[in-house]
C-alpha positions in Angstrom: -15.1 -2.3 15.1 -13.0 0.9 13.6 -13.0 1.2 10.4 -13.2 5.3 10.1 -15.6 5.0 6.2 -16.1 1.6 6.4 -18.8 0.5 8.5 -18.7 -2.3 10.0 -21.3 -4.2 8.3 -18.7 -4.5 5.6 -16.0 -6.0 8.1 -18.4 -9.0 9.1 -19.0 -9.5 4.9 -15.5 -9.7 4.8 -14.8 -11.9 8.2 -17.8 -13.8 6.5 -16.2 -14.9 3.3 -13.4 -16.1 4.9 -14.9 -18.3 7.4 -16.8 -19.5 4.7 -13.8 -20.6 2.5 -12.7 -21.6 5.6 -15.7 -24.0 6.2 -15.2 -24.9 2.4 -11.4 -26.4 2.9 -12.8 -28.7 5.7 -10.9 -26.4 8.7 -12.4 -25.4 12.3 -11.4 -21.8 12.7 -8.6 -19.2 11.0 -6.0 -17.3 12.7 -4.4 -13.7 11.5 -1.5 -12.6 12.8 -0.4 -9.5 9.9 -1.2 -6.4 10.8 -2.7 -5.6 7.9 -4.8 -8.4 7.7 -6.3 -8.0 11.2 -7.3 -4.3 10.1 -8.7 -5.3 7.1 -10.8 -8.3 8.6 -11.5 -5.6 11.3 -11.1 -2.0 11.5 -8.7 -2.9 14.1 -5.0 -0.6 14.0 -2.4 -1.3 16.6 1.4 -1.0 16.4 2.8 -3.8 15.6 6.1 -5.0 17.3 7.4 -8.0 19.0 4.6 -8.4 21.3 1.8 -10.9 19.2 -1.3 -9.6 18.6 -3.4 -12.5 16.9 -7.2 -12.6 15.6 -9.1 -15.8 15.5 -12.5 -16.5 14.7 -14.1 -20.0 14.6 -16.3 -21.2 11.9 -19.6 -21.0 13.3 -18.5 -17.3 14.3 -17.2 -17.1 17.5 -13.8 -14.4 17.4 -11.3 -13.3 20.1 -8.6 -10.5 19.8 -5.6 -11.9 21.8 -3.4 -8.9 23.0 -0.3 -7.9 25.5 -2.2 -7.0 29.2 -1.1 -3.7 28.5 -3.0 -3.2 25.6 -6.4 -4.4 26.7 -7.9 -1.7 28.4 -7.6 0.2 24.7 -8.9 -2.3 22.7 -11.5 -3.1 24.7 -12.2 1.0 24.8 -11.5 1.7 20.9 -13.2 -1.6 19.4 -16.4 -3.8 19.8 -14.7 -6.8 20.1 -17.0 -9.4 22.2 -14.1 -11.0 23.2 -10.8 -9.8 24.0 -8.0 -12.3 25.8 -4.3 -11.4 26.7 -0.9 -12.7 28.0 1.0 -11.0 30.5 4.4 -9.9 28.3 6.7 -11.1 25.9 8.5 -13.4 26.0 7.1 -14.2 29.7 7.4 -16.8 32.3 5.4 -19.0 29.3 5.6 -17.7 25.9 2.6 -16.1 24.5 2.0 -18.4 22.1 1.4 -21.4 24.0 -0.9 -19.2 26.0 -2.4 -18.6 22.6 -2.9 -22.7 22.1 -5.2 -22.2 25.5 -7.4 -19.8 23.3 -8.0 -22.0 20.4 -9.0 -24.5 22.3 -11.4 -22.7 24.7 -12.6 -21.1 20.9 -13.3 -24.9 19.6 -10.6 -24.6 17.0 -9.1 -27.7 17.0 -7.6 -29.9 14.1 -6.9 -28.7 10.7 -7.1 -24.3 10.8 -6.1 -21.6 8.6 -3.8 -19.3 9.2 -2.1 -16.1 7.2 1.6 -17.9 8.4 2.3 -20.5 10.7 2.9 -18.4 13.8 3.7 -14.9 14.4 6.0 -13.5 12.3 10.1 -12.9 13.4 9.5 -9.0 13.7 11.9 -6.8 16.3 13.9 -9.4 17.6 10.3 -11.5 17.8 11.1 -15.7 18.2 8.5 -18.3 18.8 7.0 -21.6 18.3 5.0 -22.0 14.9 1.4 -21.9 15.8 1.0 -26.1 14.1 3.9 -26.9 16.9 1.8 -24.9 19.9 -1.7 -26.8 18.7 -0.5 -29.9 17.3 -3.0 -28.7 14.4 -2.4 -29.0 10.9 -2.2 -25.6 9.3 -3.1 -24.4 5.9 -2.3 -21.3 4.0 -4.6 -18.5 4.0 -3.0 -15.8 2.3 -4.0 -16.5 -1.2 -7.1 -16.3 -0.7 -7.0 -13.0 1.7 -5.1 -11.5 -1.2 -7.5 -12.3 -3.6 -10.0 -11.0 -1.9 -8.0 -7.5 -0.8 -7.1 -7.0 -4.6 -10.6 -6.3 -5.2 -12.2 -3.1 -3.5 -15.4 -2.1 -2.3 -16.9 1.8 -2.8 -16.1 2.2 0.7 -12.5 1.5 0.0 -12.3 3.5 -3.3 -13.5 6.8 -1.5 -10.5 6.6 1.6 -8.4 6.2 -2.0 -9.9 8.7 -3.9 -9.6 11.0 -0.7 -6.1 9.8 -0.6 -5.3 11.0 -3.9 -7.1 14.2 -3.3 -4.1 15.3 -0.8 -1.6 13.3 -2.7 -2.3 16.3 -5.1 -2.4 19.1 -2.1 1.1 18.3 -1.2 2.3 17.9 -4.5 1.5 21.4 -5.7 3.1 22.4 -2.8 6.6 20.3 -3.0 6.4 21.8 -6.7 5.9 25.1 -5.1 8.9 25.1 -2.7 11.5 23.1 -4.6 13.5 26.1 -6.6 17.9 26.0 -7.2 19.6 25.9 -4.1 17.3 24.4 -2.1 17.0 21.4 -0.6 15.0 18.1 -1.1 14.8 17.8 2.5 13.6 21.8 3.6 11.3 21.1 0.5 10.0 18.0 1.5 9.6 19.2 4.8 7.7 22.0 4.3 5.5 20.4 1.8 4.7 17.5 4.0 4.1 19.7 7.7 1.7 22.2 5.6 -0.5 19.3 3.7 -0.6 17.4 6.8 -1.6 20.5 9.3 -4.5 20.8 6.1 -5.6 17.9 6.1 -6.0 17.7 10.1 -8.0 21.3 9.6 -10.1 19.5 6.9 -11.0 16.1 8.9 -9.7 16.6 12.1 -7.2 13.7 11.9 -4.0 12.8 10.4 -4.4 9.1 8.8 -1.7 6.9 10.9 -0.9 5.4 14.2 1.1 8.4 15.2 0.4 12.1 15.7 2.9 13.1 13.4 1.8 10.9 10.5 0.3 12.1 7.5 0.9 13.7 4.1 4.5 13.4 3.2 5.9 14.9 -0.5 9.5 14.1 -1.7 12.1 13.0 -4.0 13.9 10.6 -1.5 17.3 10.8 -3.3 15.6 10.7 -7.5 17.7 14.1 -8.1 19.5 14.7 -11.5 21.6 11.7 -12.3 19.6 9.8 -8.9 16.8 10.3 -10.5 17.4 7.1 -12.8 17.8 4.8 -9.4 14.3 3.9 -8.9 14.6 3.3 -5.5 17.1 5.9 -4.3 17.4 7.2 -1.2 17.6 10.6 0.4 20.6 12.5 0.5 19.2 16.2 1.1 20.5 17.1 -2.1 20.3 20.8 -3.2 18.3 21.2 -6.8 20.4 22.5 -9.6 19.6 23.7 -12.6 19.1 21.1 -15.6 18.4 18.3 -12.8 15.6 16.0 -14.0 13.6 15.2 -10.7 11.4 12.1 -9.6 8.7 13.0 -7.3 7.0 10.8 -4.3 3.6 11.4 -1.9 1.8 9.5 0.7 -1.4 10.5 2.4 -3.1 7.5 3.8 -6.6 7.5 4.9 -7.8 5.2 7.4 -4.6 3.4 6.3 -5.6 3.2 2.7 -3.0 4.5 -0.2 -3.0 6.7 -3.6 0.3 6.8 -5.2 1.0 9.9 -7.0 4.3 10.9 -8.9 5.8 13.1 -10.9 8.7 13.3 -13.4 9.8 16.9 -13.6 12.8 19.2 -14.6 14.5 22.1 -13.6 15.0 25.0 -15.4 14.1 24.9 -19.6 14.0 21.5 -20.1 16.4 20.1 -23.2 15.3 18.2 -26.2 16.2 15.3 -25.0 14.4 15.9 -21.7 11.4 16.2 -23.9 11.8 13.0 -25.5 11.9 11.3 -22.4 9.0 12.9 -21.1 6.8 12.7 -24.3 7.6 8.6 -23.9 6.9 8.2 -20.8 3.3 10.0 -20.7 2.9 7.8 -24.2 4.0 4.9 -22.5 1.3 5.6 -19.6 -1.5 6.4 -22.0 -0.6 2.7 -23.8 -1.5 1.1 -19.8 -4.3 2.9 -19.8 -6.2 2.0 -22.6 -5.1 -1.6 -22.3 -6.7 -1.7 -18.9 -10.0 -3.4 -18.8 -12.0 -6.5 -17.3 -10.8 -9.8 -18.7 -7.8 -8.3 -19.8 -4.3 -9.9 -17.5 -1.7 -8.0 -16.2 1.1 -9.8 -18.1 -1.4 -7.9 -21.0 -1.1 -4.3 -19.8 3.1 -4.5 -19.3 3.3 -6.7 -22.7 1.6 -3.7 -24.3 3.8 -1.2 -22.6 6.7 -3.2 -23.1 5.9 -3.1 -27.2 5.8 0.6 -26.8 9.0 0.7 -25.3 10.1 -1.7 -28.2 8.6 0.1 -31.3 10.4 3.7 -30.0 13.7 2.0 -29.7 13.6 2.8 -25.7 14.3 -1.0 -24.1 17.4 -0.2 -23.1 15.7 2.6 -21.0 13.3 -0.1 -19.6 13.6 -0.9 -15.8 11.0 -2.0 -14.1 7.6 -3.5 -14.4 4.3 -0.8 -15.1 2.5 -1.1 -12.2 1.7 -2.6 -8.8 -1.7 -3.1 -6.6 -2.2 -0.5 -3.9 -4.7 -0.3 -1.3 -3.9 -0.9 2.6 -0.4 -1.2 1.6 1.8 0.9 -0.6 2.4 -1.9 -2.6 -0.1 -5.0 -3.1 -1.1 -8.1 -5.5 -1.5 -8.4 -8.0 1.5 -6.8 -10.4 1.0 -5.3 -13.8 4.3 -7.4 -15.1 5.1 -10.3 -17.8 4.8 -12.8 -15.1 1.8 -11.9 -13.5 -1.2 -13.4 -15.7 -4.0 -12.5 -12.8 -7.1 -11.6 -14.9 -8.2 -7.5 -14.5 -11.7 -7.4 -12.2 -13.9 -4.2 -11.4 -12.6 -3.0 -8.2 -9.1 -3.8 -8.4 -6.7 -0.8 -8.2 -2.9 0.1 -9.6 -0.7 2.3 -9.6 0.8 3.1 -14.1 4.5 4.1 -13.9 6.1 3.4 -16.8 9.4 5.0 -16.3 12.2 5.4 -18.3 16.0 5.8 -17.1 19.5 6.7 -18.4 22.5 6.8 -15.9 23.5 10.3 -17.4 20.5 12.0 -18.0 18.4 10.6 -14.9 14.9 8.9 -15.2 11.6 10.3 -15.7 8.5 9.0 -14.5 4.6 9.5 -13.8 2.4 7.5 -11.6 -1.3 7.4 -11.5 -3.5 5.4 -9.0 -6.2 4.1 -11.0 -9.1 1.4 -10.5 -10.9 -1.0 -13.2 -14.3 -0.4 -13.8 -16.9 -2.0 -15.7 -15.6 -1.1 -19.4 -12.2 0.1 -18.8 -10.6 2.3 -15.8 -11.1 5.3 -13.4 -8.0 7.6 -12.4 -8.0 8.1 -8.7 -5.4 10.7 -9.2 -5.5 14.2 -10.8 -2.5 16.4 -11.8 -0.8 17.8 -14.7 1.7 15.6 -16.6 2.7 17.8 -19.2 6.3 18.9 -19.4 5.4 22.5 -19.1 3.0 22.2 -16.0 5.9 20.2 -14.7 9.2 22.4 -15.4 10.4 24.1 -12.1 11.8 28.1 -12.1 15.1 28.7 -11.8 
């Protein structure tokens, strides 16, 4: 339908599967409301807000795209939908979701469906009737299933990531470039993120979101000096100082799909101690990836992580888990944690970020995007991690 790589004989292999476990749990039809699902089950990209926009597709095939009025003349000129049926606003004389109900019915989904949630979800001030109250249909849970099968990616979907961490890299060299004492993380960031992205639309003739002004972005958002052992700071266009031990943070999506690439560095000649931490933490990465492989779960890959951390005395350093899945979204299933005992498949991706943190010295952290292969795993991301390629000049 729109898919930019991915063709879109590989969106009807995927609509397929799911109507077939669909037709497997005994249910007439399934219904998507997320965003992300919708563009994964069909190339489909729309801003999504309080206005529903809903997928549906019966079992013996036939599909609709239900959209606000408004938006119909550009679906119906950016997509191949067959079908395409809309309400006139939200929330309306008669709420869009009993319009919806019409829809089903006209589709022959009646009875027990599937569904990603039970009715759109409370978004932007969004309220509504669950979809089972609207039908009178019992609903069933979807999204297992549509993770499962998200966690696990096709070529197609490995090349927008691989081209993703390609300018991941791009606007990393040139944050590393412009961040110097005195300057700001936000003219930094800035700079880096405006000169990757006016590269990358040069290169493909496109900038990778729903807006015109998305695109690559490099930062620190806050992970400056001391900040830099919060995890998830936030930005406070702080000025770089010498001695400050730095967290670094990109984003080039592709067609919507992610790399994650990130950087511990210093400023200045890094201290002992600084060197410590670093030599850890690219240790600590180096232990995830060899303990990545098929058949392997991803309670293994933190446990062995986690012993690293214990053997070198560095627990109480220890603050989150090693990894996450990355894809469509920044951050997907399955999780490379304790608790998580999904078993590794070819074709699943993560990002391996072992960090390690102390409240007066900062944190420092690398993460790589990588996918599991046949015997073992594939770095999707390419740049220098050690501490000299990563000191900055004062």
């Amino acid at each position: 339908m729109a898919g930019g790589w991915i063709p879109e004989s590989e969106f009807e292999e995927r609509r397929s599967r799911l109507r077939d476990h669909a037709r497997r749990q005994g249910l007439a039809g399934y219904v998507l409301f997320g965003s992300d699902y919708i563009r994964y089950f069909t190339g489909f990209a729309f801003l999504s807000n309080e206005r529903p926009v809903v997928y549906a597709e019966s079992v013996g095939g036939d599909s609709t795209i239900f959209v606000p009025e408004f938006e119909v003349e550009r679906t119906r000129a950016e997509s191949s939908f067959a079908r395409i049926d809309a309400y006139p606003e939200y929330p309306g004389l008669e709420h869009p979701m009993r319009i919806f109900a019409r829809v089903l019915r006209d589709l022959g989904i009646e009875g027990a469906l599937g569904a990603d949630q039970d009715g759109y979800p409370g978004i932007l001030g969004y309220q509504g009737p669950p979809l089972s109250e609207v039908t009178g249909a019992s609903v069933r849970s979807l999204s297992t299933a549509i993770e499962w099968m998200m966690a696990r990616k096709s070529e197609n979907e490995l090349d927008l990531i691989r081209e993703s961490g390609r300018w991941c890299a791009y606007a990393h060299r040139l944050l590393q470039e412009y961040s110097r004492p005195g300057v700001s993380e936000a003219e930094a960031s800035l700079r880096a993120g405006q000169e990757a992205t006016l590269a990358l639309f040069d290169e493909r003739g496109e900038v990778g979101g729903l807006a015109s002004s998305d695109g690559v972005s490099a930062g620190y958002r806050g992970q400056i000096g001391k900040r830099s052992a919060w995890a998830h700071a936030v930005a406070h266009a702080i000025e770089f100082a010498p001695g400050d031990m730095l967290v670094t943070e990109t984003s080039a999506p592709i067609w919507g799909y992610n790399a994650e690439l990130e950087r511990g560095m210093v400023v200045g000649p890094p201290t002992d101690e600084q060197r410590h931490l670093h030599r850890h933490v690219v240790a600590a990465q180096e232990t995830a990836f060899a303990a990545i492989r098929p058949g392997v779960t991803c309670a293994d890959v933190d446990g062995a992580v986690m012993r690293y951390f214990e053997e070198n005395d560095l627990l109480e350093r220890w603050r989150q888990h090693t990894g996450h899945g990355i894809g469509l979204r920044n951050h997907e299933a399955p999780f490379l944690d304790l608790g998580d005992h999904t078993v590794l498949e070819p074709g699943m991706v993560f990002t391996v970020e072992p960090g390690l943190y102390d409240s007066e010295l900062g944190g420092f952290r690398h993460s790589d995007t990588v996918v599991v292969t046949e015997h073992g795993m594939e770095s999707l991301t390419d740049y220098p991690r050690d501490i000299e390629s990563l000191t900055l000049e004062t």
